[in-house]
mmCIF entry with sequence, helices, sheets and N, C-alpha, C, O atoms, coordinates in Angstrom:
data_MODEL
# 
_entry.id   MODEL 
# 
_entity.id                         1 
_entity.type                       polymer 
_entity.pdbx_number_of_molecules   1 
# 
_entity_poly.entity_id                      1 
_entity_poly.type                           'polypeptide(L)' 
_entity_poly.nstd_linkage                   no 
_entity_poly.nstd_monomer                   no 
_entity_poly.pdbx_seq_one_letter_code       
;(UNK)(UNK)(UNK)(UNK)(UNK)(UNK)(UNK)(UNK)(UNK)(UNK)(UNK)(UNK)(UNK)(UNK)(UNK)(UNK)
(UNK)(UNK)(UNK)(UNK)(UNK)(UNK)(UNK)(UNK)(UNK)(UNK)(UNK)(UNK)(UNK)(UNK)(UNK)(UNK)
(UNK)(UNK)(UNK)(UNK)(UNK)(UNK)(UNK)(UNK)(UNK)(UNK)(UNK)
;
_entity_poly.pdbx_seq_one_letter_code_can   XXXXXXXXXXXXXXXXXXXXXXXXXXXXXXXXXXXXXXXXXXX 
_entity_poly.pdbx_strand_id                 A 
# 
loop_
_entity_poly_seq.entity_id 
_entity_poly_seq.num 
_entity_poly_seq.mon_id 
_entity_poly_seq.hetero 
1 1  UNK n 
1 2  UNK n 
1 3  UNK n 
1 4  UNK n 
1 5  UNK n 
1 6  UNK n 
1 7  UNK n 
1 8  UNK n 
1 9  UNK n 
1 10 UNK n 
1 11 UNK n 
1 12 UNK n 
1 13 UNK n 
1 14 UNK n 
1 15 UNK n 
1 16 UNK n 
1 17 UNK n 
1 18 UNK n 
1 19 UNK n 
1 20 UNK n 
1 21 UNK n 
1 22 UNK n 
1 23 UNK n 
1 24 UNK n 
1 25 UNK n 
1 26 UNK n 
1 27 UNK n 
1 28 UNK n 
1 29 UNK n 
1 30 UNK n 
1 31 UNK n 
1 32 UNK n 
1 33 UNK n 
1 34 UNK n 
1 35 UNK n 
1 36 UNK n 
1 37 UNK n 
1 38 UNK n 
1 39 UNK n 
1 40 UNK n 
1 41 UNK n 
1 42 UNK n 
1 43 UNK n 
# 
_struct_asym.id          A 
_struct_asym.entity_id   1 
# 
_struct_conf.conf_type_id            HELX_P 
_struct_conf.id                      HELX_P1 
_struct_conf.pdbx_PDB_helix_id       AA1 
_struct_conf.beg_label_comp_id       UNK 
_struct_conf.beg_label_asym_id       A 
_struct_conf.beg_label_seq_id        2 
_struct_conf.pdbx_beg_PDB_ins_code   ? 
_struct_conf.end_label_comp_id       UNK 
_struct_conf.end_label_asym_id       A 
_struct_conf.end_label_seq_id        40 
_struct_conf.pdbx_end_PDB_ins_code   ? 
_struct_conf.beg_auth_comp_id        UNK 
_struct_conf.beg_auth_asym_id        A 
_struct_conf.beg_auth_seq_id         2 
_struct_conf.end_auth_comp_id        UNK 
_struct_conf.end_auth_asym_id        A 
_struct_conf.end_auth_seq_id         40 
_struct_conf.pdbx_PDB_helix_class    1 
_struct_conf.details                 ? 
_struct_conf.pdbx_PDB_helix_length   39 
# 
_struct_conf_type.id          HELX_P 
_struct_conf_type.criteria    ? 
_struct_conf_type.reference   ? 
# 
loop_
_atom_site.group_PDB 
_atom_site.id 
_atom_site.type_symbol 
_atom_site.label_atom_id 
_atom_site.label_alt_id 
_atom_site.label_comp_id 
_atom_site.label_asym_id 
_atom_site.label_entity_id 
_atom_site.label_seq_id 
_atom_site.pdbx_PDB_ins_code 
_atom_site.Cartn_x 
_atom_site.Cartn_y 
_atom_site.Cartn_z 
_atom_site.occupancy 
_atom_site.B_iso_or_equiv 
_atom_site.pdbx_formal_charge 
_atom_site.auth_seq_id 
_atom_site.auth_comp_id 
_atom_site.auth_asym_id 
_atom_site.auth_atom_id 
_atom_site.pdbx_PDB_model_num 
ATOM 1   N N  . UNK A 1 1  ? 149.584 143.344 94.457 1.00 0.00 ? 1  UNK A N  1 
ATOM 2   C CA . UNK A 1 1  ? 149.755 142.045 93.833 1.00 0.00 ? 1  UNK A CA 1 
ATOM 3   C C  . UNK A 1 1  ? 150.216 142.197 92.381 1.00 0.00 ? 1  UNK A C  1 
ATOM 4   O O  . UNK A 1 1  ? 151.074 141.468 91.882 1.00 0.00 ? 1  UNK A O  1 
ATOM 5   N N  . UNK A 1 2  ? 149.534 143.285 91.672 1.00 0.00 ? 2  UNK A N  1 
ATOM 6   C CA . UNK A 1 2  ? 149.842 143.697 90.219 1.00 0.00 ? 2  UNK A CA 1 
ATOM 7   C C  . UNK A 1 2  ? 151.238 143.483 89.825 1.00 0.00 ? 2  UNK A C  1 
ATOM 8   O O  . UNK A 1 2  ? 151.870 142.747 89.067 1.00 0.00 ? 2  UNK A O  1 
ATOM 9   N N  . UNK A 1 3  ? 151.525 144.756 90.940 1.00 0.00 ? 3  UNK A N  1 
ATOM 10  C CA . UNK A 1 3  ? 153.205 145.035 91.036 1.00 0.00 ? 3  UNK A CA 1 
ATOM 11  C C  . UNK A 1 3  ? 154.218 144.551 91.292 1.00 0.00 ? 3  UNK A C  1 
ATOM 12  O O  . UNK A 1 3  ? 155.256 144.832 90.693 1.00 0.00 ? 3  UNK A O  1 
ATOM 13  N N  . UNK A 1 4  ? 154.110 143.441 92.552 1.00 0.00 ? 4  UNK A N  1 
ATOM 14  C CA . UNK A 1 4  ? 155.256 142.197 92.353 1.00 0.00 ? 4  UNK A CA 1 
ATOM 15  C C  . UNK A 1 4  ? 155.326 141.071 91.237 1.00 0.00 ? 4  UNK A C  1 
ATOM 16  O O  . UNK A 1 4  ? 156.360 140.435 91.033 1.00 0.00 ? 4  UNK A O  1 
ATOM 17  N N  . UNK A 1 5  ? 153.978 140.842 90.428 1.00 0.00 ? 5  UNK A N  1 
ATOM 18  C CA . UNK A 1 5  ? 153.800 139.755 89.471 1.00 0.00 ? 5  UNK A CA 1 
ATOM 19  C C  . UNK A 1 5  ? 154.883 140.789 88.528 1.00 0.00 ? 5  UNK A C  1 
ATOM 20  O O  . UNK A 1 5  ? 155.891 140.348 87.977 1.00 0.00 ? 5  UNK A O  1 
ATOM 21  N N  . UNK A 1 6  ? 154.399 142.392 88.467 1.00 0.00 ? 6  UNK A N  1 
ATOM 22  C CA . UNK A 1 6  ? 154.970 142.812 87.281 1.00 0.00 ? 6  UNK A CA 1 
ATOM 23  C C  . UNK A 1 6  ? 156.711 143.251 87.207 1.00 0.00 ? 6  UNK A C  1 
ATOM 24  O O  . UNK A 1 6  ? 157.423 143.809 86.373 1.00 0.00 ? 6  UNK A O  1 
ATOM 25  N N  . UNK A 1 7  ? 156.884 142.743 88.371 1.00 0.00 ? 7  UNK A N  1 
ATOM 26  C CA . UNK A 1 7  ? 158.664 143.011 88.917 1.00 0.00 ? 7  UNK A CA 1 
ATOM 27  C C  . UNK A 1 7  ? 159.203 141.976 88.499 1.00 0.00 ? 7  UNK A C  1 
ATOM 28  O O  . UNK A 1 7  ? 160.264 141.975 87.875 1.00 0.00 ? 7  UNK A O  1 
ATOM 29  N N  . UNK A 1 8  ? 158.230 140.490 88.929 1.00 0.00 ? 8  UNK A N  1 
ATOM 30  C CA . UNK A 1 8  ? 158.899 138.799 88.517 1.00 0.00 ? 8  UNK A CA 1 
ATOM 31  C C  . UNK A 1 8  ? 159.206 139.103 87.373 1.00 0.00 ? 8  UNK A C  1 
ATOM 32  O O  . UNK A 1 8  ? 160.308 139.330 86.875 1.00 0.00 ? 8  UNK A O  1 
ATOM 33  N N  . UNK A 1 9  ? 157.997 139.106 86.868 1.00 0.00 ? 9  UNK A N  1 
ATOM 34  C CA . UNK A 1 9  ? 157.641 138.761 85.104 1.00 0.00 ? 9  UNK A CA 1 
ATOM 35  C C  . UNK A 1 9  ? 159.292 139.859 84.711 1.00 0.00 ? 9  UNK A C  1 
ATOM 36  O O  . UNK A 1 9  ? 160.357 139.303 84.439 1.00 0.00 ? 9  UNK A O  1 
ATOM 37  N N  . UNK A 1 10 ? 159.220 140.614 84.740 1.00 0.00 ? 10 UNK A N  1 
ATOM 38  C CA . UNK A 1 10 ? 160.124 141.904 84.444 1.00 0.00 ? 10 UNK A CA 1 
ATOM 39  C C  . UNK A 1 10 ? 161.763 140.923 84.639 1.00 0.00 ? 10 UNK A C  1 
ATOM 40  O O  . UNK A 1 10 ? 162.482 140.527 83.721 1.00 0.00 ? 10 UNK A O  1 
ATOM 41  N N  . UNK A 1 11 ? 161.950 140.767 85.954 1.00 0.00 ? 11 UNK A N  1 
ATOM 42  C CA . UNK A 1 11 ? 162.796 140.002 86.532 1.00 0.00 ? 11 UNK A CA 1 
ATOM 43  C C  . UNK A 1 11 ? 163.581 138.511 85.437 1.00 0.00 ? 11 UNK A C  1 
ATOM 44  O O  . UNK A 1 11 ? 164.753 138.254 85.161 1.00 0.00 ? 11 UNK A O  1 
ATOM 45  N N  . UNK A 1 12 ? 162.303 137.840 85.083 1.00 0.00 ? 12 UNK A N  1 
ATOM 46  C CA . UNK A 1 12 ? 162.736 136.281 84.476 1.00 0.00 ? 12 UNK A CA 1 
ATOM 47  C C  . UNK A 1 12 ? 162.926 137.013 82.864 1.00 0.00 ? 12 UNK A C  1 
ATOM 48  O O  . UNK A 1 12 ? 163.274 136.347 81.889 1.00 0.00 ? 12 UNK A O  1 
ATOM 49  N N  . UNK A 1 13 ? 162.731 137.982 82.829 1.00 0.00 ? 13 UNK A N  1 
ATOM 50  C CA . UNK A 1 13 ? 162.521 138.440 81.255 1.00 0.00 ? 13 UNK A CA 1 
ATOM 51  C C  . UNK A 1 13 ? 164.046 139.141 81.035 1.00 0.00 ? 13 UNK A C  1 
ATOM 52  O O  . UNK A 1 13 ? 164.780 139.040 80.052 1.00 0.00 ? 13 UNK A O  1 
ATOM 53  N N  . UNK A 1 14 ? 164.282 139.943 82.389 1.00 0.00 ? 14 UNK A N  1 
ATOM 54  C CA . UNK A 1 14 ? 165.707 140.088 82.143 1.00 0.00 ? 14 UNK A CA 1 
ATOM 55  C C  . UNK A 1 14 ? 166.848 138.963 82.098 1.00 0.00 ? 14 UNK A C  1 
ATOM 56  O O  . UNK A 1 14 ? 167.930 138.837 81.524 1.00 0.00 ? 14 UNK A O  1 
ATOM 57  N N  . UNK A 1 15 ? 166.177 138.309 82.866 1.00 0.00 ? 15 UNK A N  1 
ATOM 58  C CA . UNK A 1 15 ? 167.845 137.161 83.279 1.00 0.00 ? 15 UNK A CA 1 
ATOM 59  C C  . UNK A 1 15 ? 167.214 136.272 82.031 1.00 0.00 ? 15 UNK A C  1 
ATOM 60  O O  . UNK A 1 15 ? 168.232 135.760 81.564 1.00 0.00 ? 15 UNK A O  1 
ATOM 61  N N  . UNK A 1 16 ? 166.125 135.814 81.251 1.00 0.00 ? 16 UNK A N  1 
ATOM 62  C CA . UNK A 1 16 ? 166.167 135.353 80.226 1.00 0.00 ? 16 UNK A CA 1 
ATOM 63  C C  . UNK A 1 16 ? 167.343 135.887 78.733 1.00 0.00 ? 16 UNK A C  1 
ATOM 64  O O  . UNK A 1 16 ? 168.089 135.216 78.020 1.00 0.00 ? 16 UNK A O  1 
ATOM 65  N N  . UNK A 1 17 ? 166.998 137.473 78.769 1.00 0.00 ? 17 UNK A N  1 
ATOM 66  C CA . UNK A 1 17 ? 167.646 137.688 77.498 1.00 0.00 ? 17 UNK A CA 1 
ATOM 67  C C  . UNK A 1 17 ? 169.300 137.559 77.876 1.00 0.00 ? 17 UNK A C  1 
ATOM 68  O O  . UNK A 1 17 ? 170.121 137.064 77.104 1.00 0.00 ? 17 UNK A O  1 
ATOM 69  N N  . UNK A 1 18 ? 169.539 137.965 78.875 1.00 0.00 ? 18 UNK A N  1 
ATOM 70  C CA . UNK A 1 18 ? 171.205 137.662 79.908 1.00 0.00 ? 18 UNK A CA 1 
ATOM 71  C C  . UNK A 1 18 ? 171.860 136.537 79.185 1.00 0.00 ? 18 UNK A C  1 
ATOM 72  O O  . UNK A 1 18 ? 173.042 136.615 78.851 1.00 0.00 ? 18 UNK A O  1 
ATOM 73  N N  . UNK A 1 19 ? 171.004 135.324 78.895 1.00 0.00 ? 19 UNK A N  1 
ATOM 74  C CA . UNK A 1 19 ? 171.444 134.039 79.065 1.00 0.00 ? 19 UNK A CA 1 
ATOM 75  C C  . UNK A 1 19 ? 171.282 133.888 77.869 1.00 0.00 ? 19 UNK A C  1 
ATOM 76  O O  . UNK A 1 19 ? 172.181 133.275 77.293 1.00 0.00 ? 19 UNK A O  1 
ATOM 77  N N  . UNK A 1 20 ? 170.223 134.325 77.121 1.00 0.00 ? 20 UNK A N  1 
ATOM 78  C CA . UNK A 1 20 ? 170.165 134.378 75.319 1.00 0.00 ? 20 UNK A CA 1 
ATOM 79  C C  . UNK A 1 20 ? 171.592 134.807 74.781 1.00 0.00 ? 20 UNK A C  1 
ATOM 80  O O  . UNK A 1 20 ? 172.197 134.091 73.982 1.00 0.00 ? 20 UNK A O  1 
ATOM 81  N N  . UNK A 1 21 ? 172.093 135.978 75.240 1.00 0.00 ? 21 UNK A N  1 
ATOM 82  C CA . UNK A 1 21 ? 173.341 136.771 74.862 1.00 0.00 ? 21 UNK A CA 1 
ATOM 83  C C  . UNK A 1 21 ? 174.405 135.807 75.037 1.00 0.00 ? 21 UNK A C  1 
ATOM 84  O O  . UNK A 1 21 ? 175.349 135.719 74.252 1.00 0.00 ? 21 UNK A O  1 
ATOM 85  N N  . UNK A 1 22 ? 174.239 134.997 76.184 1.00 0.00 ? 22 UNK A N  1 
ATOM 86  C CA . UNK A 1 22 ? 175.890 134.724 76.288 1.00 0.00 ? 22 UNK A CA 1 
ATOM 87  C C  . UNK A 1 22 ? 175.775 133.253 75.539 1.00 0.00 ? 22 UNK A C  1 
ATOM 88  O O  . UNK A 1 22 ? 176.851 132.655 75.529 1.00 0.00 ? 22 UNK A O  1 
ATOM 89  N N  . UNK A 1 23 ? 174.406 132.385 74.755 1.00 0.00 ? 23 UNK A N  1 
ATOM 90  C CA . UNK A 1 23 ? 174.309 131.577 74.425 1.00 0.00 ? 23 UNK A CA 1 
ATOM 91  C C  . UNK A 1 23 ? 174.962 132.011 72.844 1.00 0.00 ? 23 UNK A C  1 
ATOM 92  O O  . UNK A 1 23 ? 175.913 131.465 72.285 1.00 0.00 ? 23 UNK A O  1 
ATOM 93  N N  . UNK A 1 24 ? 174.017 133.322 72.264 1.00 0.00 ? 24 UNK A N  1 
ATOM 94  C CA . UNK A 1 24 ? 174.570 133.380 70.811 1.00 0.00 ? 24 UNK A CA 1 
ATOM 95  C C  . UNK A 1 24 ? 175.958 133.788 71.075 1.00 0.00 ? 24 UNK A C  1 
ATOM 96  O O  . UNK A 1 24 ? 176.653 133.352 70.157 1.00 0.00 ? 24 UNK A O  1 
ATOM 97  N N  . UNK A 1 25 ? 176.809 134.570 72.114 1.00 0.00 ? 25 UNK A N  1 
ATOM 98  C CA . UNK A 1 25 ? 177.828 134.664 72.044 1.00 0.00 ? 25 UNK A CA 1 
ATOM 99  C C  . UNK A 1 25 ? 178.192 133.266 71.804 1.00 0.00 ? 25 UNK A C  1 
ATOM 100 O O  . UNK A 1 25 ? 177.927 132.915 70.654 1.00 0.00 ? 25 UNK A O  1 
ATOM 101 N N  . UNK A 1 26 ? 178.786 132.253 72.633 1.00 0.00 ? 26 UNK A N  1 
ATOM 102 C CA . UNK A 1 26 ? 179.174 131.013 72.770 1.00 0.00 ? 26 UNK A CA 1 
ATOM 103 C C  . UNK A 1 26 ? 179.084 130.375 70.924 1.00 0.00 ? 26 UNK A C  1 
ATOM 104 O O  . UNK A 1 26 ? 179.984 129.892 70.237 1.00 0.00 ? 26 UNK A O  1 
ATOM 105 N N  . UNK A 1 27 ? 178.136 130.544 70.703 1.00 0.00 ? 27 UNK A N  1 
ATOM 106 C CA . UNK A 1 27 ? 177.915 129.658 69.391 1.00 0.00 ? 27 UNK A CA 1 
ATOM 107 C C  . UNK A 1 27 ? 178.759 130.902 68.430 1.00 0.00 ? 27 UNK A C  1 
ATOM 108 O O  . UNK A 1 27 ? 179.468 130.568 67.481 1.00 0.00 ? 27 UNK A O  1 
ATOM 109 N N  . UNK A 1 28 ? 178.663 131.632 68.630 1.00 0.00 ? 28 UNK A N  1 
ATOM 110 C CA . UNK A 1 28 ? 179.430 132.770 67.629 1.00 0.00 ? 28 UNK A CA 1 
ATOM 111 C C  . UNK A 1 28 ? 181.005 132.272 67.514 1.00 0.00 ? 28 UNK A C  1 
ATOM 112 O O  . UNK A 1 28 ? 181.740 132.039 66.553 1.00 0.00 ? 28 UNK A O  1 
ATOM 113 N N  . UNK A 1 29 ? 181.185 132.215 69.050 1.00 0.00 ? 29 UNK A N  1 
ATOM 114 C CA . UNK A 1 29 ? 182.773 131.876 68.954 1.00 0.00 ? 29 UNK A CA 1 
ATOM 115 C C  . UNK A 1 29 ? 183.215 130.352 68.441 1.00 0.00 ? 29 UNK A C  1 
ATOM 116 O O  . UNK A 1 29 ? 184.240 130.104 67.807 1.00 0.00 ? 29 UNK A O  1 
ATOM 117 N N  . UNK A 1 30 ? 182.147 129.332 68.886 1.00 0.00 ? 30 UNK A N  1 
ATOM 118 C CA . UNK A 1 30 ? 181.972 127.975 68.124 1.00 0.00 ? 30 UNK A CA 1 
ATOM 119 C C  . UNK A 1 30 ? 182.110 128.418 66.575 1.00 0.00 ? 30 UNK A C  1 
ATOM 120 O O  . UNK A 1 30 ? 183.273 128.250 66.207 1.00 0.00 ? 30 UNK A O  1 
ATOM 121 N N  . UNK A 1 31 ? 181.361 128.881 65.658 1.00 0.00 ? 31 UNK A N  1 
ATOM 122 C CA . UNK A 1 31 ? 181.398 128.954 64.357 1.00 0.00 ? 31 UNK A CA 1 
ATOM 123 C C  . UNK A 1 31 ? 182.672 129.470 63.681 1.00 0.00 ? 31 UNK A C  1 
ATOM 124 O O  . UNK A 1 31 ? 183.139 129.073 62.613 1.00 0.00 ? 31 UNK A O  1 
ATOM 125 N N  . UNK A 1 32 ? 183.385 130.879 64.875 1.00 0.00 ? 32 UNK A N  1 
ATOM 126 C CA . UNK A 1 32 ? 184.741 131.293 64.415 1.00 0.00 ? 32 UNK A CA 1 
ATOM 127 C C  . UNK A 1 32 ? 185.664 130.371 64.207 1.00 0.00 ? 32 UNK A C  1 
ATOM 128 O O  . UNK A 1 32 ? 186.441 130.314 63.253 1.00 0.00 ? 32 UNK A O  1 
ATOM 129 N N  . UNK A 1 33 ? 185.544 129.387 65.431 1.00 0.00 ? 33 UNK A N  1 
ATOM 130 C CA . UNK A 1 33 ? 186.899 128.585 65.795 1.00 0.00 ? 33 UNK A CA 1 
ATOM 131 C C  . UNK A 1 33 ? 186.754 127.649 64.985 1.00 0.00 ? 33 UNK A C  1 
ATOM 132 O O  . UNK A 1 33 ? 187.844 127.121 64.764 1.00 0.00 ? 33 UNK A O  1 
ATOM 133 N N  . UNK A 1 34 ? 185.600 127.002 64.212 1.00 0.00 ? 34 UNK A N  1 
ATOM 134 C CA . UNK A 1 34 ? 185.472 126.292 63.404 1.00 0.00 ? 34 UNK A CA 1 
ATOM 135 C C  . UNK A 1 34 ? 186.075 126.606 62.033 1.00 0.00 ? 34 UNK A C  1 
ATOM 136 O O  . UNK A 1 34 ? 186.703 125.797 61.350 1.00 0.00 ? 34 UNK A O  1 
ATOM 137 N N  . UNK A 1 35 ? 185.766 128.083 61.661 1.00 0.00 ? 35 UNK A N  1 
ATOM 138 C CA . UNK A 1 35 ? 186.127 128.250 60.374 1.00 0.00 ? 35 UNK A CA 1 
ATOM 139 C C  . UNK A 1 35 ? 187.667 128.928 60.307 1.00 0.00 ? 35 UNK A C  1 
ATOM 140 O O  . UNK A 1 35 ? 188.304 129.081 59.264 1.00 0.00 ? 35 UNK A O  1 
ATOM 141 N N  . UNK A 1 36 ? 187.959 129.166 61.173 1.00 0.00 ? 36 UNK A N  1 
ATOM 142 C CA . UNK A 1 36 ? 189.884 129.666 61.713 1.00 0.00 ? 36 UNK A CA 1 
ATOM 143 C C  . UNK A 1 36 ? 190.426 127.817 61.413 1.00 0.00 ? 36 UNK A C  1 
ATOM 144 O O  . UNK A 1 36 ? 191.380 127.689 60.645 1.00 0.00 ? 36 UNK A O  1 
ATOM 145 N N  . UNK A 1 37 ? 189.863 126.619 61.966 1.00 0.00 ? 37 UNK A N  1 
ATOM 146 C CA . UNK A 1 37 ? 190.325 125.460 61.537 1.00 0.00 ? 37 UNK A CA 1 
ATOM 147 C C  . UNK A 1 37 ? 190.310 125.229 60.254 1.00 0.00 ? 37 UNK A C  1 
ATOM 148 O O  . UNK A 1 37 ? 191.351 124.766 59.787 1.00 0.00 ? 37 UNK A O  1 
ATOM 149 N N  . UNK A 1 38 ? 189.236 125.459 59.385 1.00 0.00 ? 38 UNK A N  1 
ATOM 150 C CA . UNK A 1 38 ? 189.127 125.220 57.764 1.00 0.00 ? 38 UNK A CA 1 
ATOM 151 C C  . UNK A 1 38 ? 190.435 126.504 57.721 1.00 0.00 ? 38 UNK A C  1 
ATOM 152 O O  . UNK A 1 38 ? 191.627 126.200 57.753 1.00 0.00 ? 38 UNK A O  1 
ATOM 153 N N  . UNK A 1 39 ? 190.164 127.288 57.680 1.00 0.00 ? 39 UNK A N  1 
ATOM 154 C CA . UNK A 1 39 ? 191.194 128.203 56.847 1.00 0.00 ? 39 UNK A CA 1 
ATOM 155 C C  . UNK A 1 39 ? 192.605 127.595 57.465 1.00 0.00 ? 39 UNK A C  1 
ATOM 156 O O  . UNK A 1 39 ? 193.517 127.493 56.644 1.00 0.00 ? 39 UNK A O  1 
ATOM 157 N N  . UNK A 1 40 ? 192.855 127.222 58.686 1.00 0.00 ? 40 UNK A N  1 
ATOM 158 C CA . UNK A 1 40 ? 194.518 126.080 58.734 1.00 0.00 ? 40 UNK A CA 1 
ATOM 159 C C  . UNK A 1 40 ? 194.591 124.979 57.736 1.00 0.00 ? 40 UNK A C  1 
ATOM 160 O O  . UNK A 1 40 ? 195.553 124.733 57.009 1.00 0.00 ? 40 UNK A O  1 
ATOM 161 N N  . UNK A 1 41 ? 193.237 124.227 57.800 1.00 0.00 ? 41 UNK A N  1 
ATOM 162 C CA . UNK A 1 41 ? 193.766 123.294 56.993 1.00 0.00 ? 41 UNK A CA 1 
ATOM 163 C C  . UNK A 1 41 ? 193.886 123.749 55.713 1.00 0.00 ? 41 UNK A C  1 
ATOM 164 O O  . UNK A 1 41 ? 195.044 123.506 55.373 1.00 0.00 ? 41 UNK A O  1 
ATOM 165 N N  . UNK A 1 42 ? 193.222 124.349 54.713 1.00 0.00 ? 42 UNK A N  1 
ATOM 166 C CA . UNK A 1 42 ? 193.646 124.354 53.795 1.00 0.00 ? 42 UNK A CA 1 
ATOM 167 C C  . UNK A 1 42 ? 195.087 125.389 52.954 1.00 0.00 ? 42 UNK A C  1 
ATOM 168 O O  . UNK A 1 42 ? 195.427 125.517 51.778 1.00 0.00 ? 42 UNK A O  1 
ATOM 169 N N  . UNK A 1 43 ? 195.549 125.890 54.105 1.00 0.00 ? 43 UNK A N  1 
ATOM 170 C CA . UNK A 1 43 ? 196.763 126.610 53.651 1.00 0.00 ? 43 UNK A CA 1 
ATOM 171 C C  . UNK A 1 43 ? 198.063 125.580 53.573 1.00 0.00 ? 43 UNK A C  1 
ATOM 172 O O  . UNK A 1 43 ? 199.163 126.000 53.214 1.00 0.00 ? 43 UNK A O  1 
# 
């Protein structure tokens, strides 16, 4: 019983950080594309 709780737990902990990564990715590329627009407009 130990050992499958400790496979889940293991399990949701991986596909948690999975989804962390591709969230700060996403916002990373949000903040680029934002500031690639300031630097168009003001040239």
């Amino acid at each position: 019983m130990k050992r499958t709780l400790a496979i889940v737990l293991l399990s949701l902990f991986s596909l948690s950080l999975l989804s962390g990564c591709n969230t700060i990715r996403g916002a990373g590329e949000d903040i680029e594309a934002g500031g690639e627009a300031i630097q168009r407009s003001t040239q």
